[in-house]
C-alpha positions as CSV (number, residue, x, y, z in Angstrom):
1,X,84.1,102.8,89.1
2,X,86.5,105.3,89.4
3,X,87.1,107.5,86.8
4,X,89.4,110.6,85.3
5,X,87.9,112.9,87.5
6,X,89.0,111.4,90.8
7,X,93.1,111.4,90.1
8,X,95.1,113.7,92.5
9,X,97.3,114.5,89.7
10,X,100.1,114.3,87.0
11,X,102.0,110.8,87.8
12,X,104.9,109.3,86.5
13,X,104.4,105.6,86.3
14,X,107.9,103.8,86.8
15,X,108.7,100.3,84.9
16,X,111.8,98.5,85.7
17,X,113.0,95.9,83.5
18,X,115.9,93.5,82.6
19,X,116.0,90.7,80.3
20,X,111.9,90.9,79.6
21,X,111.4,92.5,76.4
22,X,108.5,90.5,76.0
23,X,106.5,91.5,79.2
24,X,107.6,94.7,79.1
25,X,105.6,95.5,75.9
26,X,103.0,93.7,77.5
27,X,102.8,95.5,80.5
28,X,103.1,99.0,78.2
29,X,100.4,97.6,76.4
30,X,97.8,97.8,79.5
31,X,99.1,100.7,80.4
32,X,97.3,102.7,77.4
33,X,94.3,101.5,78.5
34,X,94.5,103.4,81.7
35,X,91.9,105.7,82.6
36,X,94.0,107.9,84.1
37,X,93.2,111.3,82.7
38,X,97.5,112.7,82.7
39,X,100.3,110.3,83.1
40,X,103.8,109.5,82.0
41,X,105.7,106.0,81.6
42,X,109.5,106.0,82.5
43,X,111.3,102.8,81.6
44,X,114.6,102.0,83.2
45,X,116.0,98.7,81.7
46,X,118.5,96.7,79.4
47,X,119.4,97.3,75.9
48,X,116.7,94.1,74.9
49,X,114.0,96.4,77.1
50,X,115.3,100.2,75.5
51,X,115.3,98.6,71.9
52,X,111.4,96.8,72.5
53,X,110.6,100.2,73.9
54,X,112.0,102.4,71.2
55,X,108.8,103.8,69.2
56,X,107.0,104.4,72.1
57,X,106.0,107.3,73.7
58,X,107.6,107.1,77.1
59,X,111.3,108.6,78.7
60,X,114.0,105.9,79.1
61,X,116.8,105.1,81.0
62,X,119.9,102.3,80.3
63,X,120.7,100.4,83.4
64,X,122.3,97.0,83.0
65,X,122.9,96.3,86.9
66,X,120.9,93.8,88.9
67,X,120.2,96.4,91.3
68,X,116.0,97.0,91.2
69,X,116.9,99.9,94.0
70,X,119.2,101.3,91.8
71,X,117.4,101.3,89.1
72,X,114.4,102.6,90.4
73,X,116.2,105.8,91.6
74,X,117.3,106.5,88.4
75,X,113.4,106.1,87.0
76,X,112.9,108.6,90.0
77,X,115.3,111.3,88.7
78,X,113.3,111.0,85.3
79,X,109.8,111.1,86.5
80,X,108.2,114.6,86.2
81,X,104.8,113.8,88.4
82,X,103.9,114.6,91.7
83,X,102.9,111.6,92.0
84,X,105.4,108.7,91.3
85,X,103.7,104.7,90.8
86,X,105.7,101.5,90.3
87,X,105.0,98.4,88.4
88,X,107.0,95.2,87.6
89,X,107.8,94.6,84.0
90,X,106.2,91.0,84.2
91,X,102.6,93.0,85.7
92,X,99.4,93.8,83.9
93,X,97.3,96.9,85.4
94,X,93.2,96.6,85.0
95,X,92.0,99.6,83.6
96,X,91.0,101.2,86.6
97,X,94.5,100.7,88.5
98,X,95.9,104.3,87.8
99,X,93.2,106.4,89.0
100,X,92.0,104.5,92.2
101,X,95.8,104.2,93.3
102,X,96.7,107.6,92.7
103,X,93.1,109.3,94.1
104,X,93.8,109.1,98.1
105,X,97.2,112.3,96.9
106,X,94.1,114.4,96.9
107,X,94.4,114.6,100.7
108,X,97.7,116.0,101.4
109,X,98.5,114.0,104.1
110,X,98.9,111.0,102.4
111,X,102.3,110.4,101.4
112,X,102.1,106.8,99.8
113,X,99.4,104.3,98.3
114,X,99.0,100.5,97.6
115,X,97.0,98.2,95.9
116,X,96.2,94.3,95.8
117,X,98.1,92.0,93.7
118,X,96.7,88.8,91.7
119,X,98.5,85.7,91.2
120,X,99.5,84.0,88.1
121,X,96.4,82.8,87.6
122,X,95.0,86.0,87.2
123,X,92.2,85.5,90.2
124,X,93.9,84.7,92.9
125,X,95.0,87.4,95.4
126,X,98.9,87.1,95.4
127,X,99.4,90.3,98.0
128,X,96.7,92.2,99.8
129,X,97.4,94.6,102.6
130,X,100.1,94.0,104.9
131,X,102.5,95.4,107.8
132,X,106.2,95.3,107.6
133,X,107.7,95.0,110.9
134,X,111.4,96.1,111.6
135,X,112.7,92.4,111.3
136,X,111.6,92.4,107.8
137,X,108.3,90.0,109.1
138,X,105.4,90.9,107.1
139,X,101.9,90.4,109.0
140,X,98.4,90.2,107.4
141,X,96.9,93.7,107.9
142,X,92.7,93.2,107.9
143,X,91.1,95.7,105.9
144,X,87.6,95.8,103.7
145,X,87.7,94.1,100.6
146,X,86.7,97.0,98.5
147,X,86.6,100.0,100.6
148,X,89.5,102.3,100.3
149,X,91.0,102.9,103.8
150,X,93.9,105.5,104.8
151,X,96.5,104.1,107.6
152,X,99.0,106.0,109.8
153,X,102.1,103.9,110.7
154,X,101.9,101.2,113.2
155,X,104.1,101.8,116.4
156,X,106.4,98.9,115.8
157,X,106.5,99.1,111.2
158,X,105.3,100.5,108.8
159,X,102.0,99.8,106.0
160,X,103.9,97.4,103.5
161,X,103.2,98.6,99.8
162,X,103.8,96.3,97.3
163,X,106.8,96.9,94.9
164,X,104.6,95.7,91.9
165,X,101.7,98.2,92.9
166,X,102.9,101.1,94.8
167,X,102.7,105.0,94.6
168,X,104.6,107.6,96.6
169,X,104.3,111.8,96.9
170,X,107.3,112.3,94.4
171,X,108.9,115.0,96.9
172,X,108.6,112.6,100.1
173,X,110.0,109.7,98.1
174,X,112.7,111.8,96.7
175,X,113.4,113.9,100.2
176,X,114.5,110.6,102.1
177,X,116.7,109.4,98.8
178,X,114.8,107.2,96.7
179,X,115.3,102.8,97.4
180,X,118.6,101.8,99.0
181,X,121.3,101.0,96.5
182,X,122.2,98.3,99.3
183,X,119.3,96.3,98.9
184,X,119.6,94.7,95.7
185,X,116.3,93.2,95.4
186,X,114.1,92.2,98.4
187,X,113.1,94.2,101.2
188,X,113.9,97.4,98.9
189,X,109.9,98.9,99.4
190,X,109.6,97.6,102.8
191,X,112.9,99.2,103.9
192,X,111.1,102.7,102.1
193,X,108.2,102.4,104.1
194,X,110.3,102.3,107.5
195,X,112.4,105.3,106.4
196,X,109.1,107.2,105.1
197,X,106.8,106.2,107.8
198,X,103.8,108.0,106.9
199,X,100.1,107.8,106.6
200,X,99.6,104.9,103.5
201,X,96.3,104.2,101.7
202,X,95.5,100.7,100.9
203,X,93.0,100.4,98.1
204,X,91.7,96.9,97.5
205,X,90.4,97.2,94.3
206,X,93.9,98.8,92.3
207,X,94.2,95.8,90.9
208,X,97.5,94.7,89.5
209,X,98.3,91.0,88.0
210,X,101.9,89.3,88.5
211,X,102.8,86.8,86.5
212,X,106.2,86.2,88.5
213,X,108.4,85.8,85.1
214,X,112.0,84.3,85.4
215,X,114.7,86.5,86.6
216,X,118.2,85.8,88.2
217,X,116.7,84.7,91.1
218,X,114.3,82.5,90.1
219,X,113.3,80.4,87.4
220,X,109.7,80.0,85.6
221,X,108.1,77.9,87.7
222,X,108.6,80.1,90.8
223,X,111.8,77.4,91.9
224,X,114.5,79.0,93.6
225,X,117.9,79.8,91.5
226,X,119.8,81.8,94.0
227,X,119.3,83.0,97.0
228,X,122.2,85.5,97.6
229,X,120.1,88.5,97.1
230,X,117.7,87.3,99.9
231,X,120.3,86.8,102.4
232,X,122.0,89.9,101.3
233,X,118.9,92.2,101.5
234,X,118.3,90.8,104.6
235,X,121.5,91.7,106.5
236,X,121.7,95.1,105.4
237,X,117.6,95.7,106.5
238,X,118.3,94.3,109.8
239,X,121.6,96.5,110.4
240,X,119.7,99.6,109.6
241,X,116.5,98.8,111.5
242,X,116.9,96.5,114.4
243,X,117.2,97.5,117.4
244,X,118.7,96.0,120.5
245,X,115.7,94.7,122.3
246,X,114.7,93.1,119.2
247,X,115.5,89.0,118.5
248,X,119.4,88.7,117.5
249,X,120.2,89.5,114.0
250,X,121.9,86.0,113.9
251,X,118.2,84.1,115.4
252,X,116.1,86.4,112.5
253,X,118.7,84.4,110.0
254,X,117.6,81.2,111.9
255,X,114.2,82.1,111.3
256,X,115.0,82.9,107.3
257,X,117.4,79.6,106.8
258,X,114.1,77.6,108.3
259,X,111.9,79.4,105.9
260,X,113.4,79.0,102.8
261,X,114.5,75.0,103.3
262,X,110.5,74.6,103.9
263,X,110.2,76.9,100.7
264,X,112.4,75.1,99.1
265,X,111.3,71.0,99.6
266,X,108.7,72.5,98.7
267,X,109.8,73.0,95.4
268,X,111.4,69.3,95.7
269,X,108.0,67.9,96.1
270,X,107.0,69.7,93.0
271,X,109.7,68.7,90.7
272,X,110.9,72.0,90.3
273,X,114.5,71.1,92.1
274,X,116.4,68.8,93.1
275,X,117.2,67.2,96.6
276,X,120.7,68.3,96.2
277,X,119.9,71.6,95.1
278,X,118.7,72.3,98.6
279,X,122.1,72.5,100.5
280,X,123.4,74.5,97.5
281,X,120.9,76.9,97.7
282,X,120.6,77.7,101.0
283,X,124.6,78.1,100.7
284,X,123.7,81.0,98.4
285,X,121.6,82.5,101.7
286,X,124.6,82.4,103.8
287,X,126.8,83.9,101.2
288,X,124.8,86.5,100.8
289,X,124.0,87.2,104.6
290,X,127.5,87.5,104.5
291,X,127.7,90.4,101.7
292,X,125.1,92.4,103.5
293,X,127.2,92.4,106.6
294,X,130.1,93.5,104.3
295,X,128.1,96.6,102.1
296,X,128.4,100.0,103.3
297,X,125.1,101.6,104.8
298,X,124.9,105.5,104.4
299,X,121.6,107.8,104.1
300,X,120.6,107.6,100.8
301,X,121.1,111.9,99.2
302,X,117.7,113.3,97.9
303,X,116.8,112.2,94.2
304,X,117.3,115.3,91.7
305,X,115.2,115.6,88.6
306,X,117.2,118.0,87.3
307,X,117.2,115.8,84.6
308,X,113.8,115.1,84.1
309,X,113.0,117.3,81.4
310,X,109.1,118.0,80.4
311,X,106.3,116.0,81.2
312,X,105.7,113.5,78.6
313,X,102.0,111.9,78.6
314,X,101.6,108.6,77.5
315,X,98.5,108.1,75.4
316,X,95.4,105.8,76.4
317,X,93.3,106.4,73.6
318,X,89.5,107.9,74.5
319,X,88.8,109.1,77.6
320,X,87.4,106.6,80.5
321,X,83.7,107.6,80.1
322,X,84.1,107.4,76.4
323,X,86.4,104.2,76.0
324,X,83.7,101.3,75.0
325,X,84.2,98.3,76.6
326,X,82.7,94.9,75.5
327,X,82.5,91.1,76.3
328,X,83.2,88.2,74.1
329,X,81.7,84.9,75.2
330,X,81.7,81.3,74.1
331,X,82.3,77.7,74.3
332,X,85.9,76.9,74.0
333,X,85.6,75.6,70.4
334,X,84.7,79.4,69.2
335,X,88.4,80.3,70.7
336,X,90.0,81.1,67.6
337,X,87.1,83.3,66.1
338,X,86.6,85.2,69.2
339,X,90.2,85.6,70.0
340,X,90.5,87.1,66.1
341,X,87.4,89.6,66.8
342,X,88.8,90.6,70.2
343,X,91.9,91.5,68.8
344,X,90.5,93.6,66.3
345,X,88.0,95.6,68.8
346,X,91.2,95.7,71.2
347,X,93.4,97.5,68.4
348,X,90.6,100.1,68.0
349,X,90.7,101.0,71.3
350,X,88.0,98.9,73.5
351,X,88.3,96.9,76.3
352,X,87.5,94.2,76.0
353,X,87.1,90.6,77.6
354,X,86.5,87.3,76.2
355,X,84.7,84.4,78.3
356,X,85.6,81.1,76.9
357,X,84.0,78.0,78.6
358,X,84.2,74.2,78.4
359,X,81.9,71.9,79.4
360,X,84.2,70.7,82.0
361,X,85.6,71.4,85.7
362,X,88.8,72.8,84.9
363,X,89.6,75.7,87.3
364,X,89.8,79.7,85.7
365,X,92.7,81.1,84.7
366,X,92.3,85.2,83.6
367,X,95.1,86.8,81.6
368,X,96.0,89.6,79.6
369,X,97.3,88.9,76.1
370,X,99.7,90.5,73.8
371,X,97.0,91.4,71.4
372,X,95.8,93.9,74.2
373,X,92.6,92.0,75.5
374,X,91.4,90.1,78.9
375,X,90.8,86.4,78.8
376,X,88.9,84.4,81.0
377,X,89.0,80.6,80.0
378,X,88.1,77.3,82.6
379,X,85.1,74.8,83.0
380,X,81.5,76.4,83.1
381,X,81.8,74.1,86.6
382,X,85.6,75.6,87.5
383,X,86.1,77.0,90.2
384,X,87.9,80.7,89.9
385,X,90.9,81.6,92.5
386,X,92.5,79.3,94.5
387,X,89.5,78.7,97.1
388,X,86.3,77.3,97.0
389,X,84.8,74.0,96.1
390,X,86.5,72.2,92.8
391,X,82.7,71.5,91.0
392,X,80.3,74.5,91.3
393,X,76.8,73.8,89.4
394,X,76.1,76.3,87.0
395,X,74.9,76.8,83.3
396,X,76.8,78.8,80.7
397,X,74.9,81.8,80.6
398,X,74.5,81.7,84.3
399,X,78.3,81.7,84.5
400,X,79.4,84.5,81.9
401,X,77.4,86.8,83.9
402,X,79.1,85.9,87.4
403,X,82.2,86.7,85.4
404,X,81.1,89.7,84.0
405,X,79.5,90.6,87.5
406,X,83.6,90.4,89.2
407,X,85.3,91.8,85.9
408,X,83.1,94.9,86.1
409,X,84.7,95.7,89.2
410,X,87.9,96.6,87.8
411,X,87.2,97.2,84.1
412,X,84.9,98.6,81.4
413,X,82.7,96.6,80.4
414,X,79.7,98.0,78.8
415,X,79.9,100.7,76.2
C-alpha cells in the first residue's frame, strides 16, 4: 500500500460543484482521510456548495455558470501545488487515492496521471484506462490490473484521464491555458490531453467511486435530460482537432445521433423515459451541434495564480502509518448497532468498513456514507461487480474475509 512517503509533492486537489451540497460534504469528508502526507482542497461552486463548505478548511471560489471548463480554470488559478488533482463533487476517494495518483510526478517527465473509476455500485469498474482519439472516440487501452504503468502519447490521441480522477504538473496544465471555456461539459479532459500530449501514468489501483448524481444534463437514474451540451462539446472538439483526412465532421455526428438513440431506448426499456422523449432529446443534440459550430475557438491564455495566495493544507487526521483502520462485520439484522459503532470509530479518526451480510443472493453494493465510513452490504451468496455468476457458495466468515482480502487493496484495514 502506498503510503506518505511515496507522494511527489504539495497538490492542490480541485472539487467542482453545483447544486450538490450534499455530495460535496461527502466527498470533503473522504478526503480527510487521505493519506497523502501535504495537500490542499480548492472548491469552485454555487452559493448552496460555498455555504455547505463554509467551516471548512479549504480555499473557495463562487461560480454559478454551467461551465465545468470554466470553472475548473478558476480552481486552477487558486491551487498552490505543483501538482493539481480533480474530483467530481458526486465522487468518493479510497484512502489511498491521493498518494498513488500523485507518486508517478516524482519522475519529471510525467506531466499527467489517472486512475480507475467504480460504478455506482461501488464494485464495478465504471472507467479504466483508455485512449482518446482525435474524433472524440475513446478506445479500451490494456494495461495490468494493478501495476502502475507510464504511457507516452499514441501517434493518432492522446492517454484519456478521467475528469473524476485526474492529476496534471500544475505548470504544464496551466502553460497550455487550463480546460476550454468552449466545451461546457463533455470532452473538456479529453480535449486537455490532445493539447498536452505528454507522457500519462495510469494507475489502476487510484481508486475513485462515482455515484453519477443528477445534474442539468441528466437525471438520477442516469436517463438523459438534455443533450445540448453533448452536441455542443462535440462540434467545437472536432473543429479544433480534426483533420482533413479524418471521417467528415458531419458522418462523426452520424455516428453520435446513432449512439445516443441506442443510449437512449435504452433508457425507454428501462422506464426511465419516455418513447416521445426520444425525438425531443436527440433534438437537444442537433441544437447543440449547432452552438458548437457557432462558439468562438481561440488558444486558451496561461492560468495565473497570482491569486492563489499560501498553501492551505487540508487536515486528514494521523498520519497513514498511524491511522487505525478496522472492520465491522455482521448479519444484516446487527445493521443498526454496527452502523452506530462505525460511526463513532469513524469520527475518531479510523477507517473503517462494515461488512453486513444476508443470508440471501442479493448482489454487493459498497458505499461511502455521510457518517464517514465504508459499507459493504449483499447476500453471503451475492455476487460483487457486475460480472460473475449470480449464486457463489460460500459461508459468512469465508466471505468477510474475501471482502476484506479486495478492501485491503485500497484502504487501511488493520490497525
Amino acid at each position: 500500500m502506498t503510503g506518505p512517503a511515496d507522494a511527489a509533492c504539495a497538490t492542490s486537489v480541485i472539487v467542482v460543484s453545483r447544486g450538490r451540497p450534499r455530495h460535496l460534504v461527502r466527498c470533503l469528508t473522504a478526503l480527510s482521510h487521505q493519506n497523502h502526507p501535504r495537500f490542499e482542497v480548492v472548491v469552485v461552486a454555487d452559493a448552496a456548495g460555498l455555504a455547505a463548505v463554509r467551516d471548512l478548511p479549504v480555499k473557495t471560489a463562487a461560480f454559478e455558470q454551467a461551465n465545468i471548463s470554466a470553472a475548473r480554470n478558476l480552481g486552477l488559478s487558486l491551487a498552490s501545488g505543483a501538482v493539481v488533482a480533480f474530483i467530481d463533487d458526486d465522487a468518493v476517494a479510497e484512502p489511498t487515492w491521493l498518494g498513488r495518483l500523485t507518486a508517478p510526478f516524482a519522475d519529471p517527465l510525467v506531466q499527467a496521471a489517472t486512475g480507475y473509476v467504480r460504478g455506482r455500485d461501488g464494485l464495478s469498474w465504471q472507467s479504466r484506462a483508455a485512449v482518446i482519439d482525435r474524433l472524440g472516440q475513446t478506445l479500451d487501452l490494456p494495461v495490468a490490473d494493478q501495476a502502475a504503468v507510464t504511457m507516452p502519447p499514441p501517434a493518432a490521441g492522446a492517454i484519456k484521464t478521467v475528469g473524476t480522477n485526474m492529476a496534471f504538473r500544475h505548470a504544464s496544465l496551466a502553460g497550455i491555458g487550463g480546460f476550454d471555456p468552449a466545451i461546457h461539459f463533455y470532452l473538456d479532459e479529453g480535449d486537455v490531453n490532445l493539447r498536452l500530449s505528454c507522457r500519462t501514468t495510469v494507475i489502476p489501483d487510484a481508486v475513485v467511486h462515482h455515484a453519477f448524481a443528477a445534474n442539468a444534463g441528466r437525471a438520477a437514474d442516469r436517463s438523459p435530460t438534455d443533450l445540448h451540451d453533448i452536441g455542443a462539446s462535440l462540434a467545437v472538439f472536432l473543429r479544433k482537432h480534426a483533420r482533413d483526412d479524418d471521417p467528415s465532421p458531419d458522418e462523426v455526428f452520424s455516428w453520435m445521433q446513432d449512439q445516443q438513440r441506442r443510449r437512449l431506448l435504452r433508457h425507454v426499456v428501462t422506464g426511465g423515459i419516455e418513447p416521445r422523449d426520444v425525438a425531443r432529446l436527440l433534438d437537444t443534440l442537433s441544437a447543440g451541434w449547432a452552438d458548437g459550430h457557432s462558439r468562438e475557438l481561440s488558444t486558451p491564455p496561461p492560468v495565473s495564480r497570482q491569486n492563489a495566495g499560501n498553501f492551505r493544507p487540508f487536515p486528514t487526521g494521523p498520519a497513514s502509518a498511524l491511522r487505525p483502520g478496522i472492520v465491522l462485520s455482521g448479519r444484516t439484522w446487527r445493521a443498526r448497532r454496527l452502523r452506530t459503532l462505525a460511526a463513532r470509530h469513524a469520527a475518531a479518526g479510523r477507517i473503517v468498513t462494515v461488512v453486513l451480510l444476508s443470508p440471501t443472493t442479493r448482489p454487493h453494493r459498497l458505499r461511502f456514507t455521510d457518517d464517514g465510513y465504508w459499507e459493504q452490504s449483499g447476500g453471503i451468496f451475492g455476487r460483487a461487480g457486475g460480472g460473475g455468476p449470480r449464486f457463489i457458495w460460500s459461508t459468512f466468515r469465508r466471505r468477510v474475509g474475501q471482502v476484506v482480502g479486495i478492501s485491503s487493496l485500497y484502504r487501511q484495514i488493520s490497525a
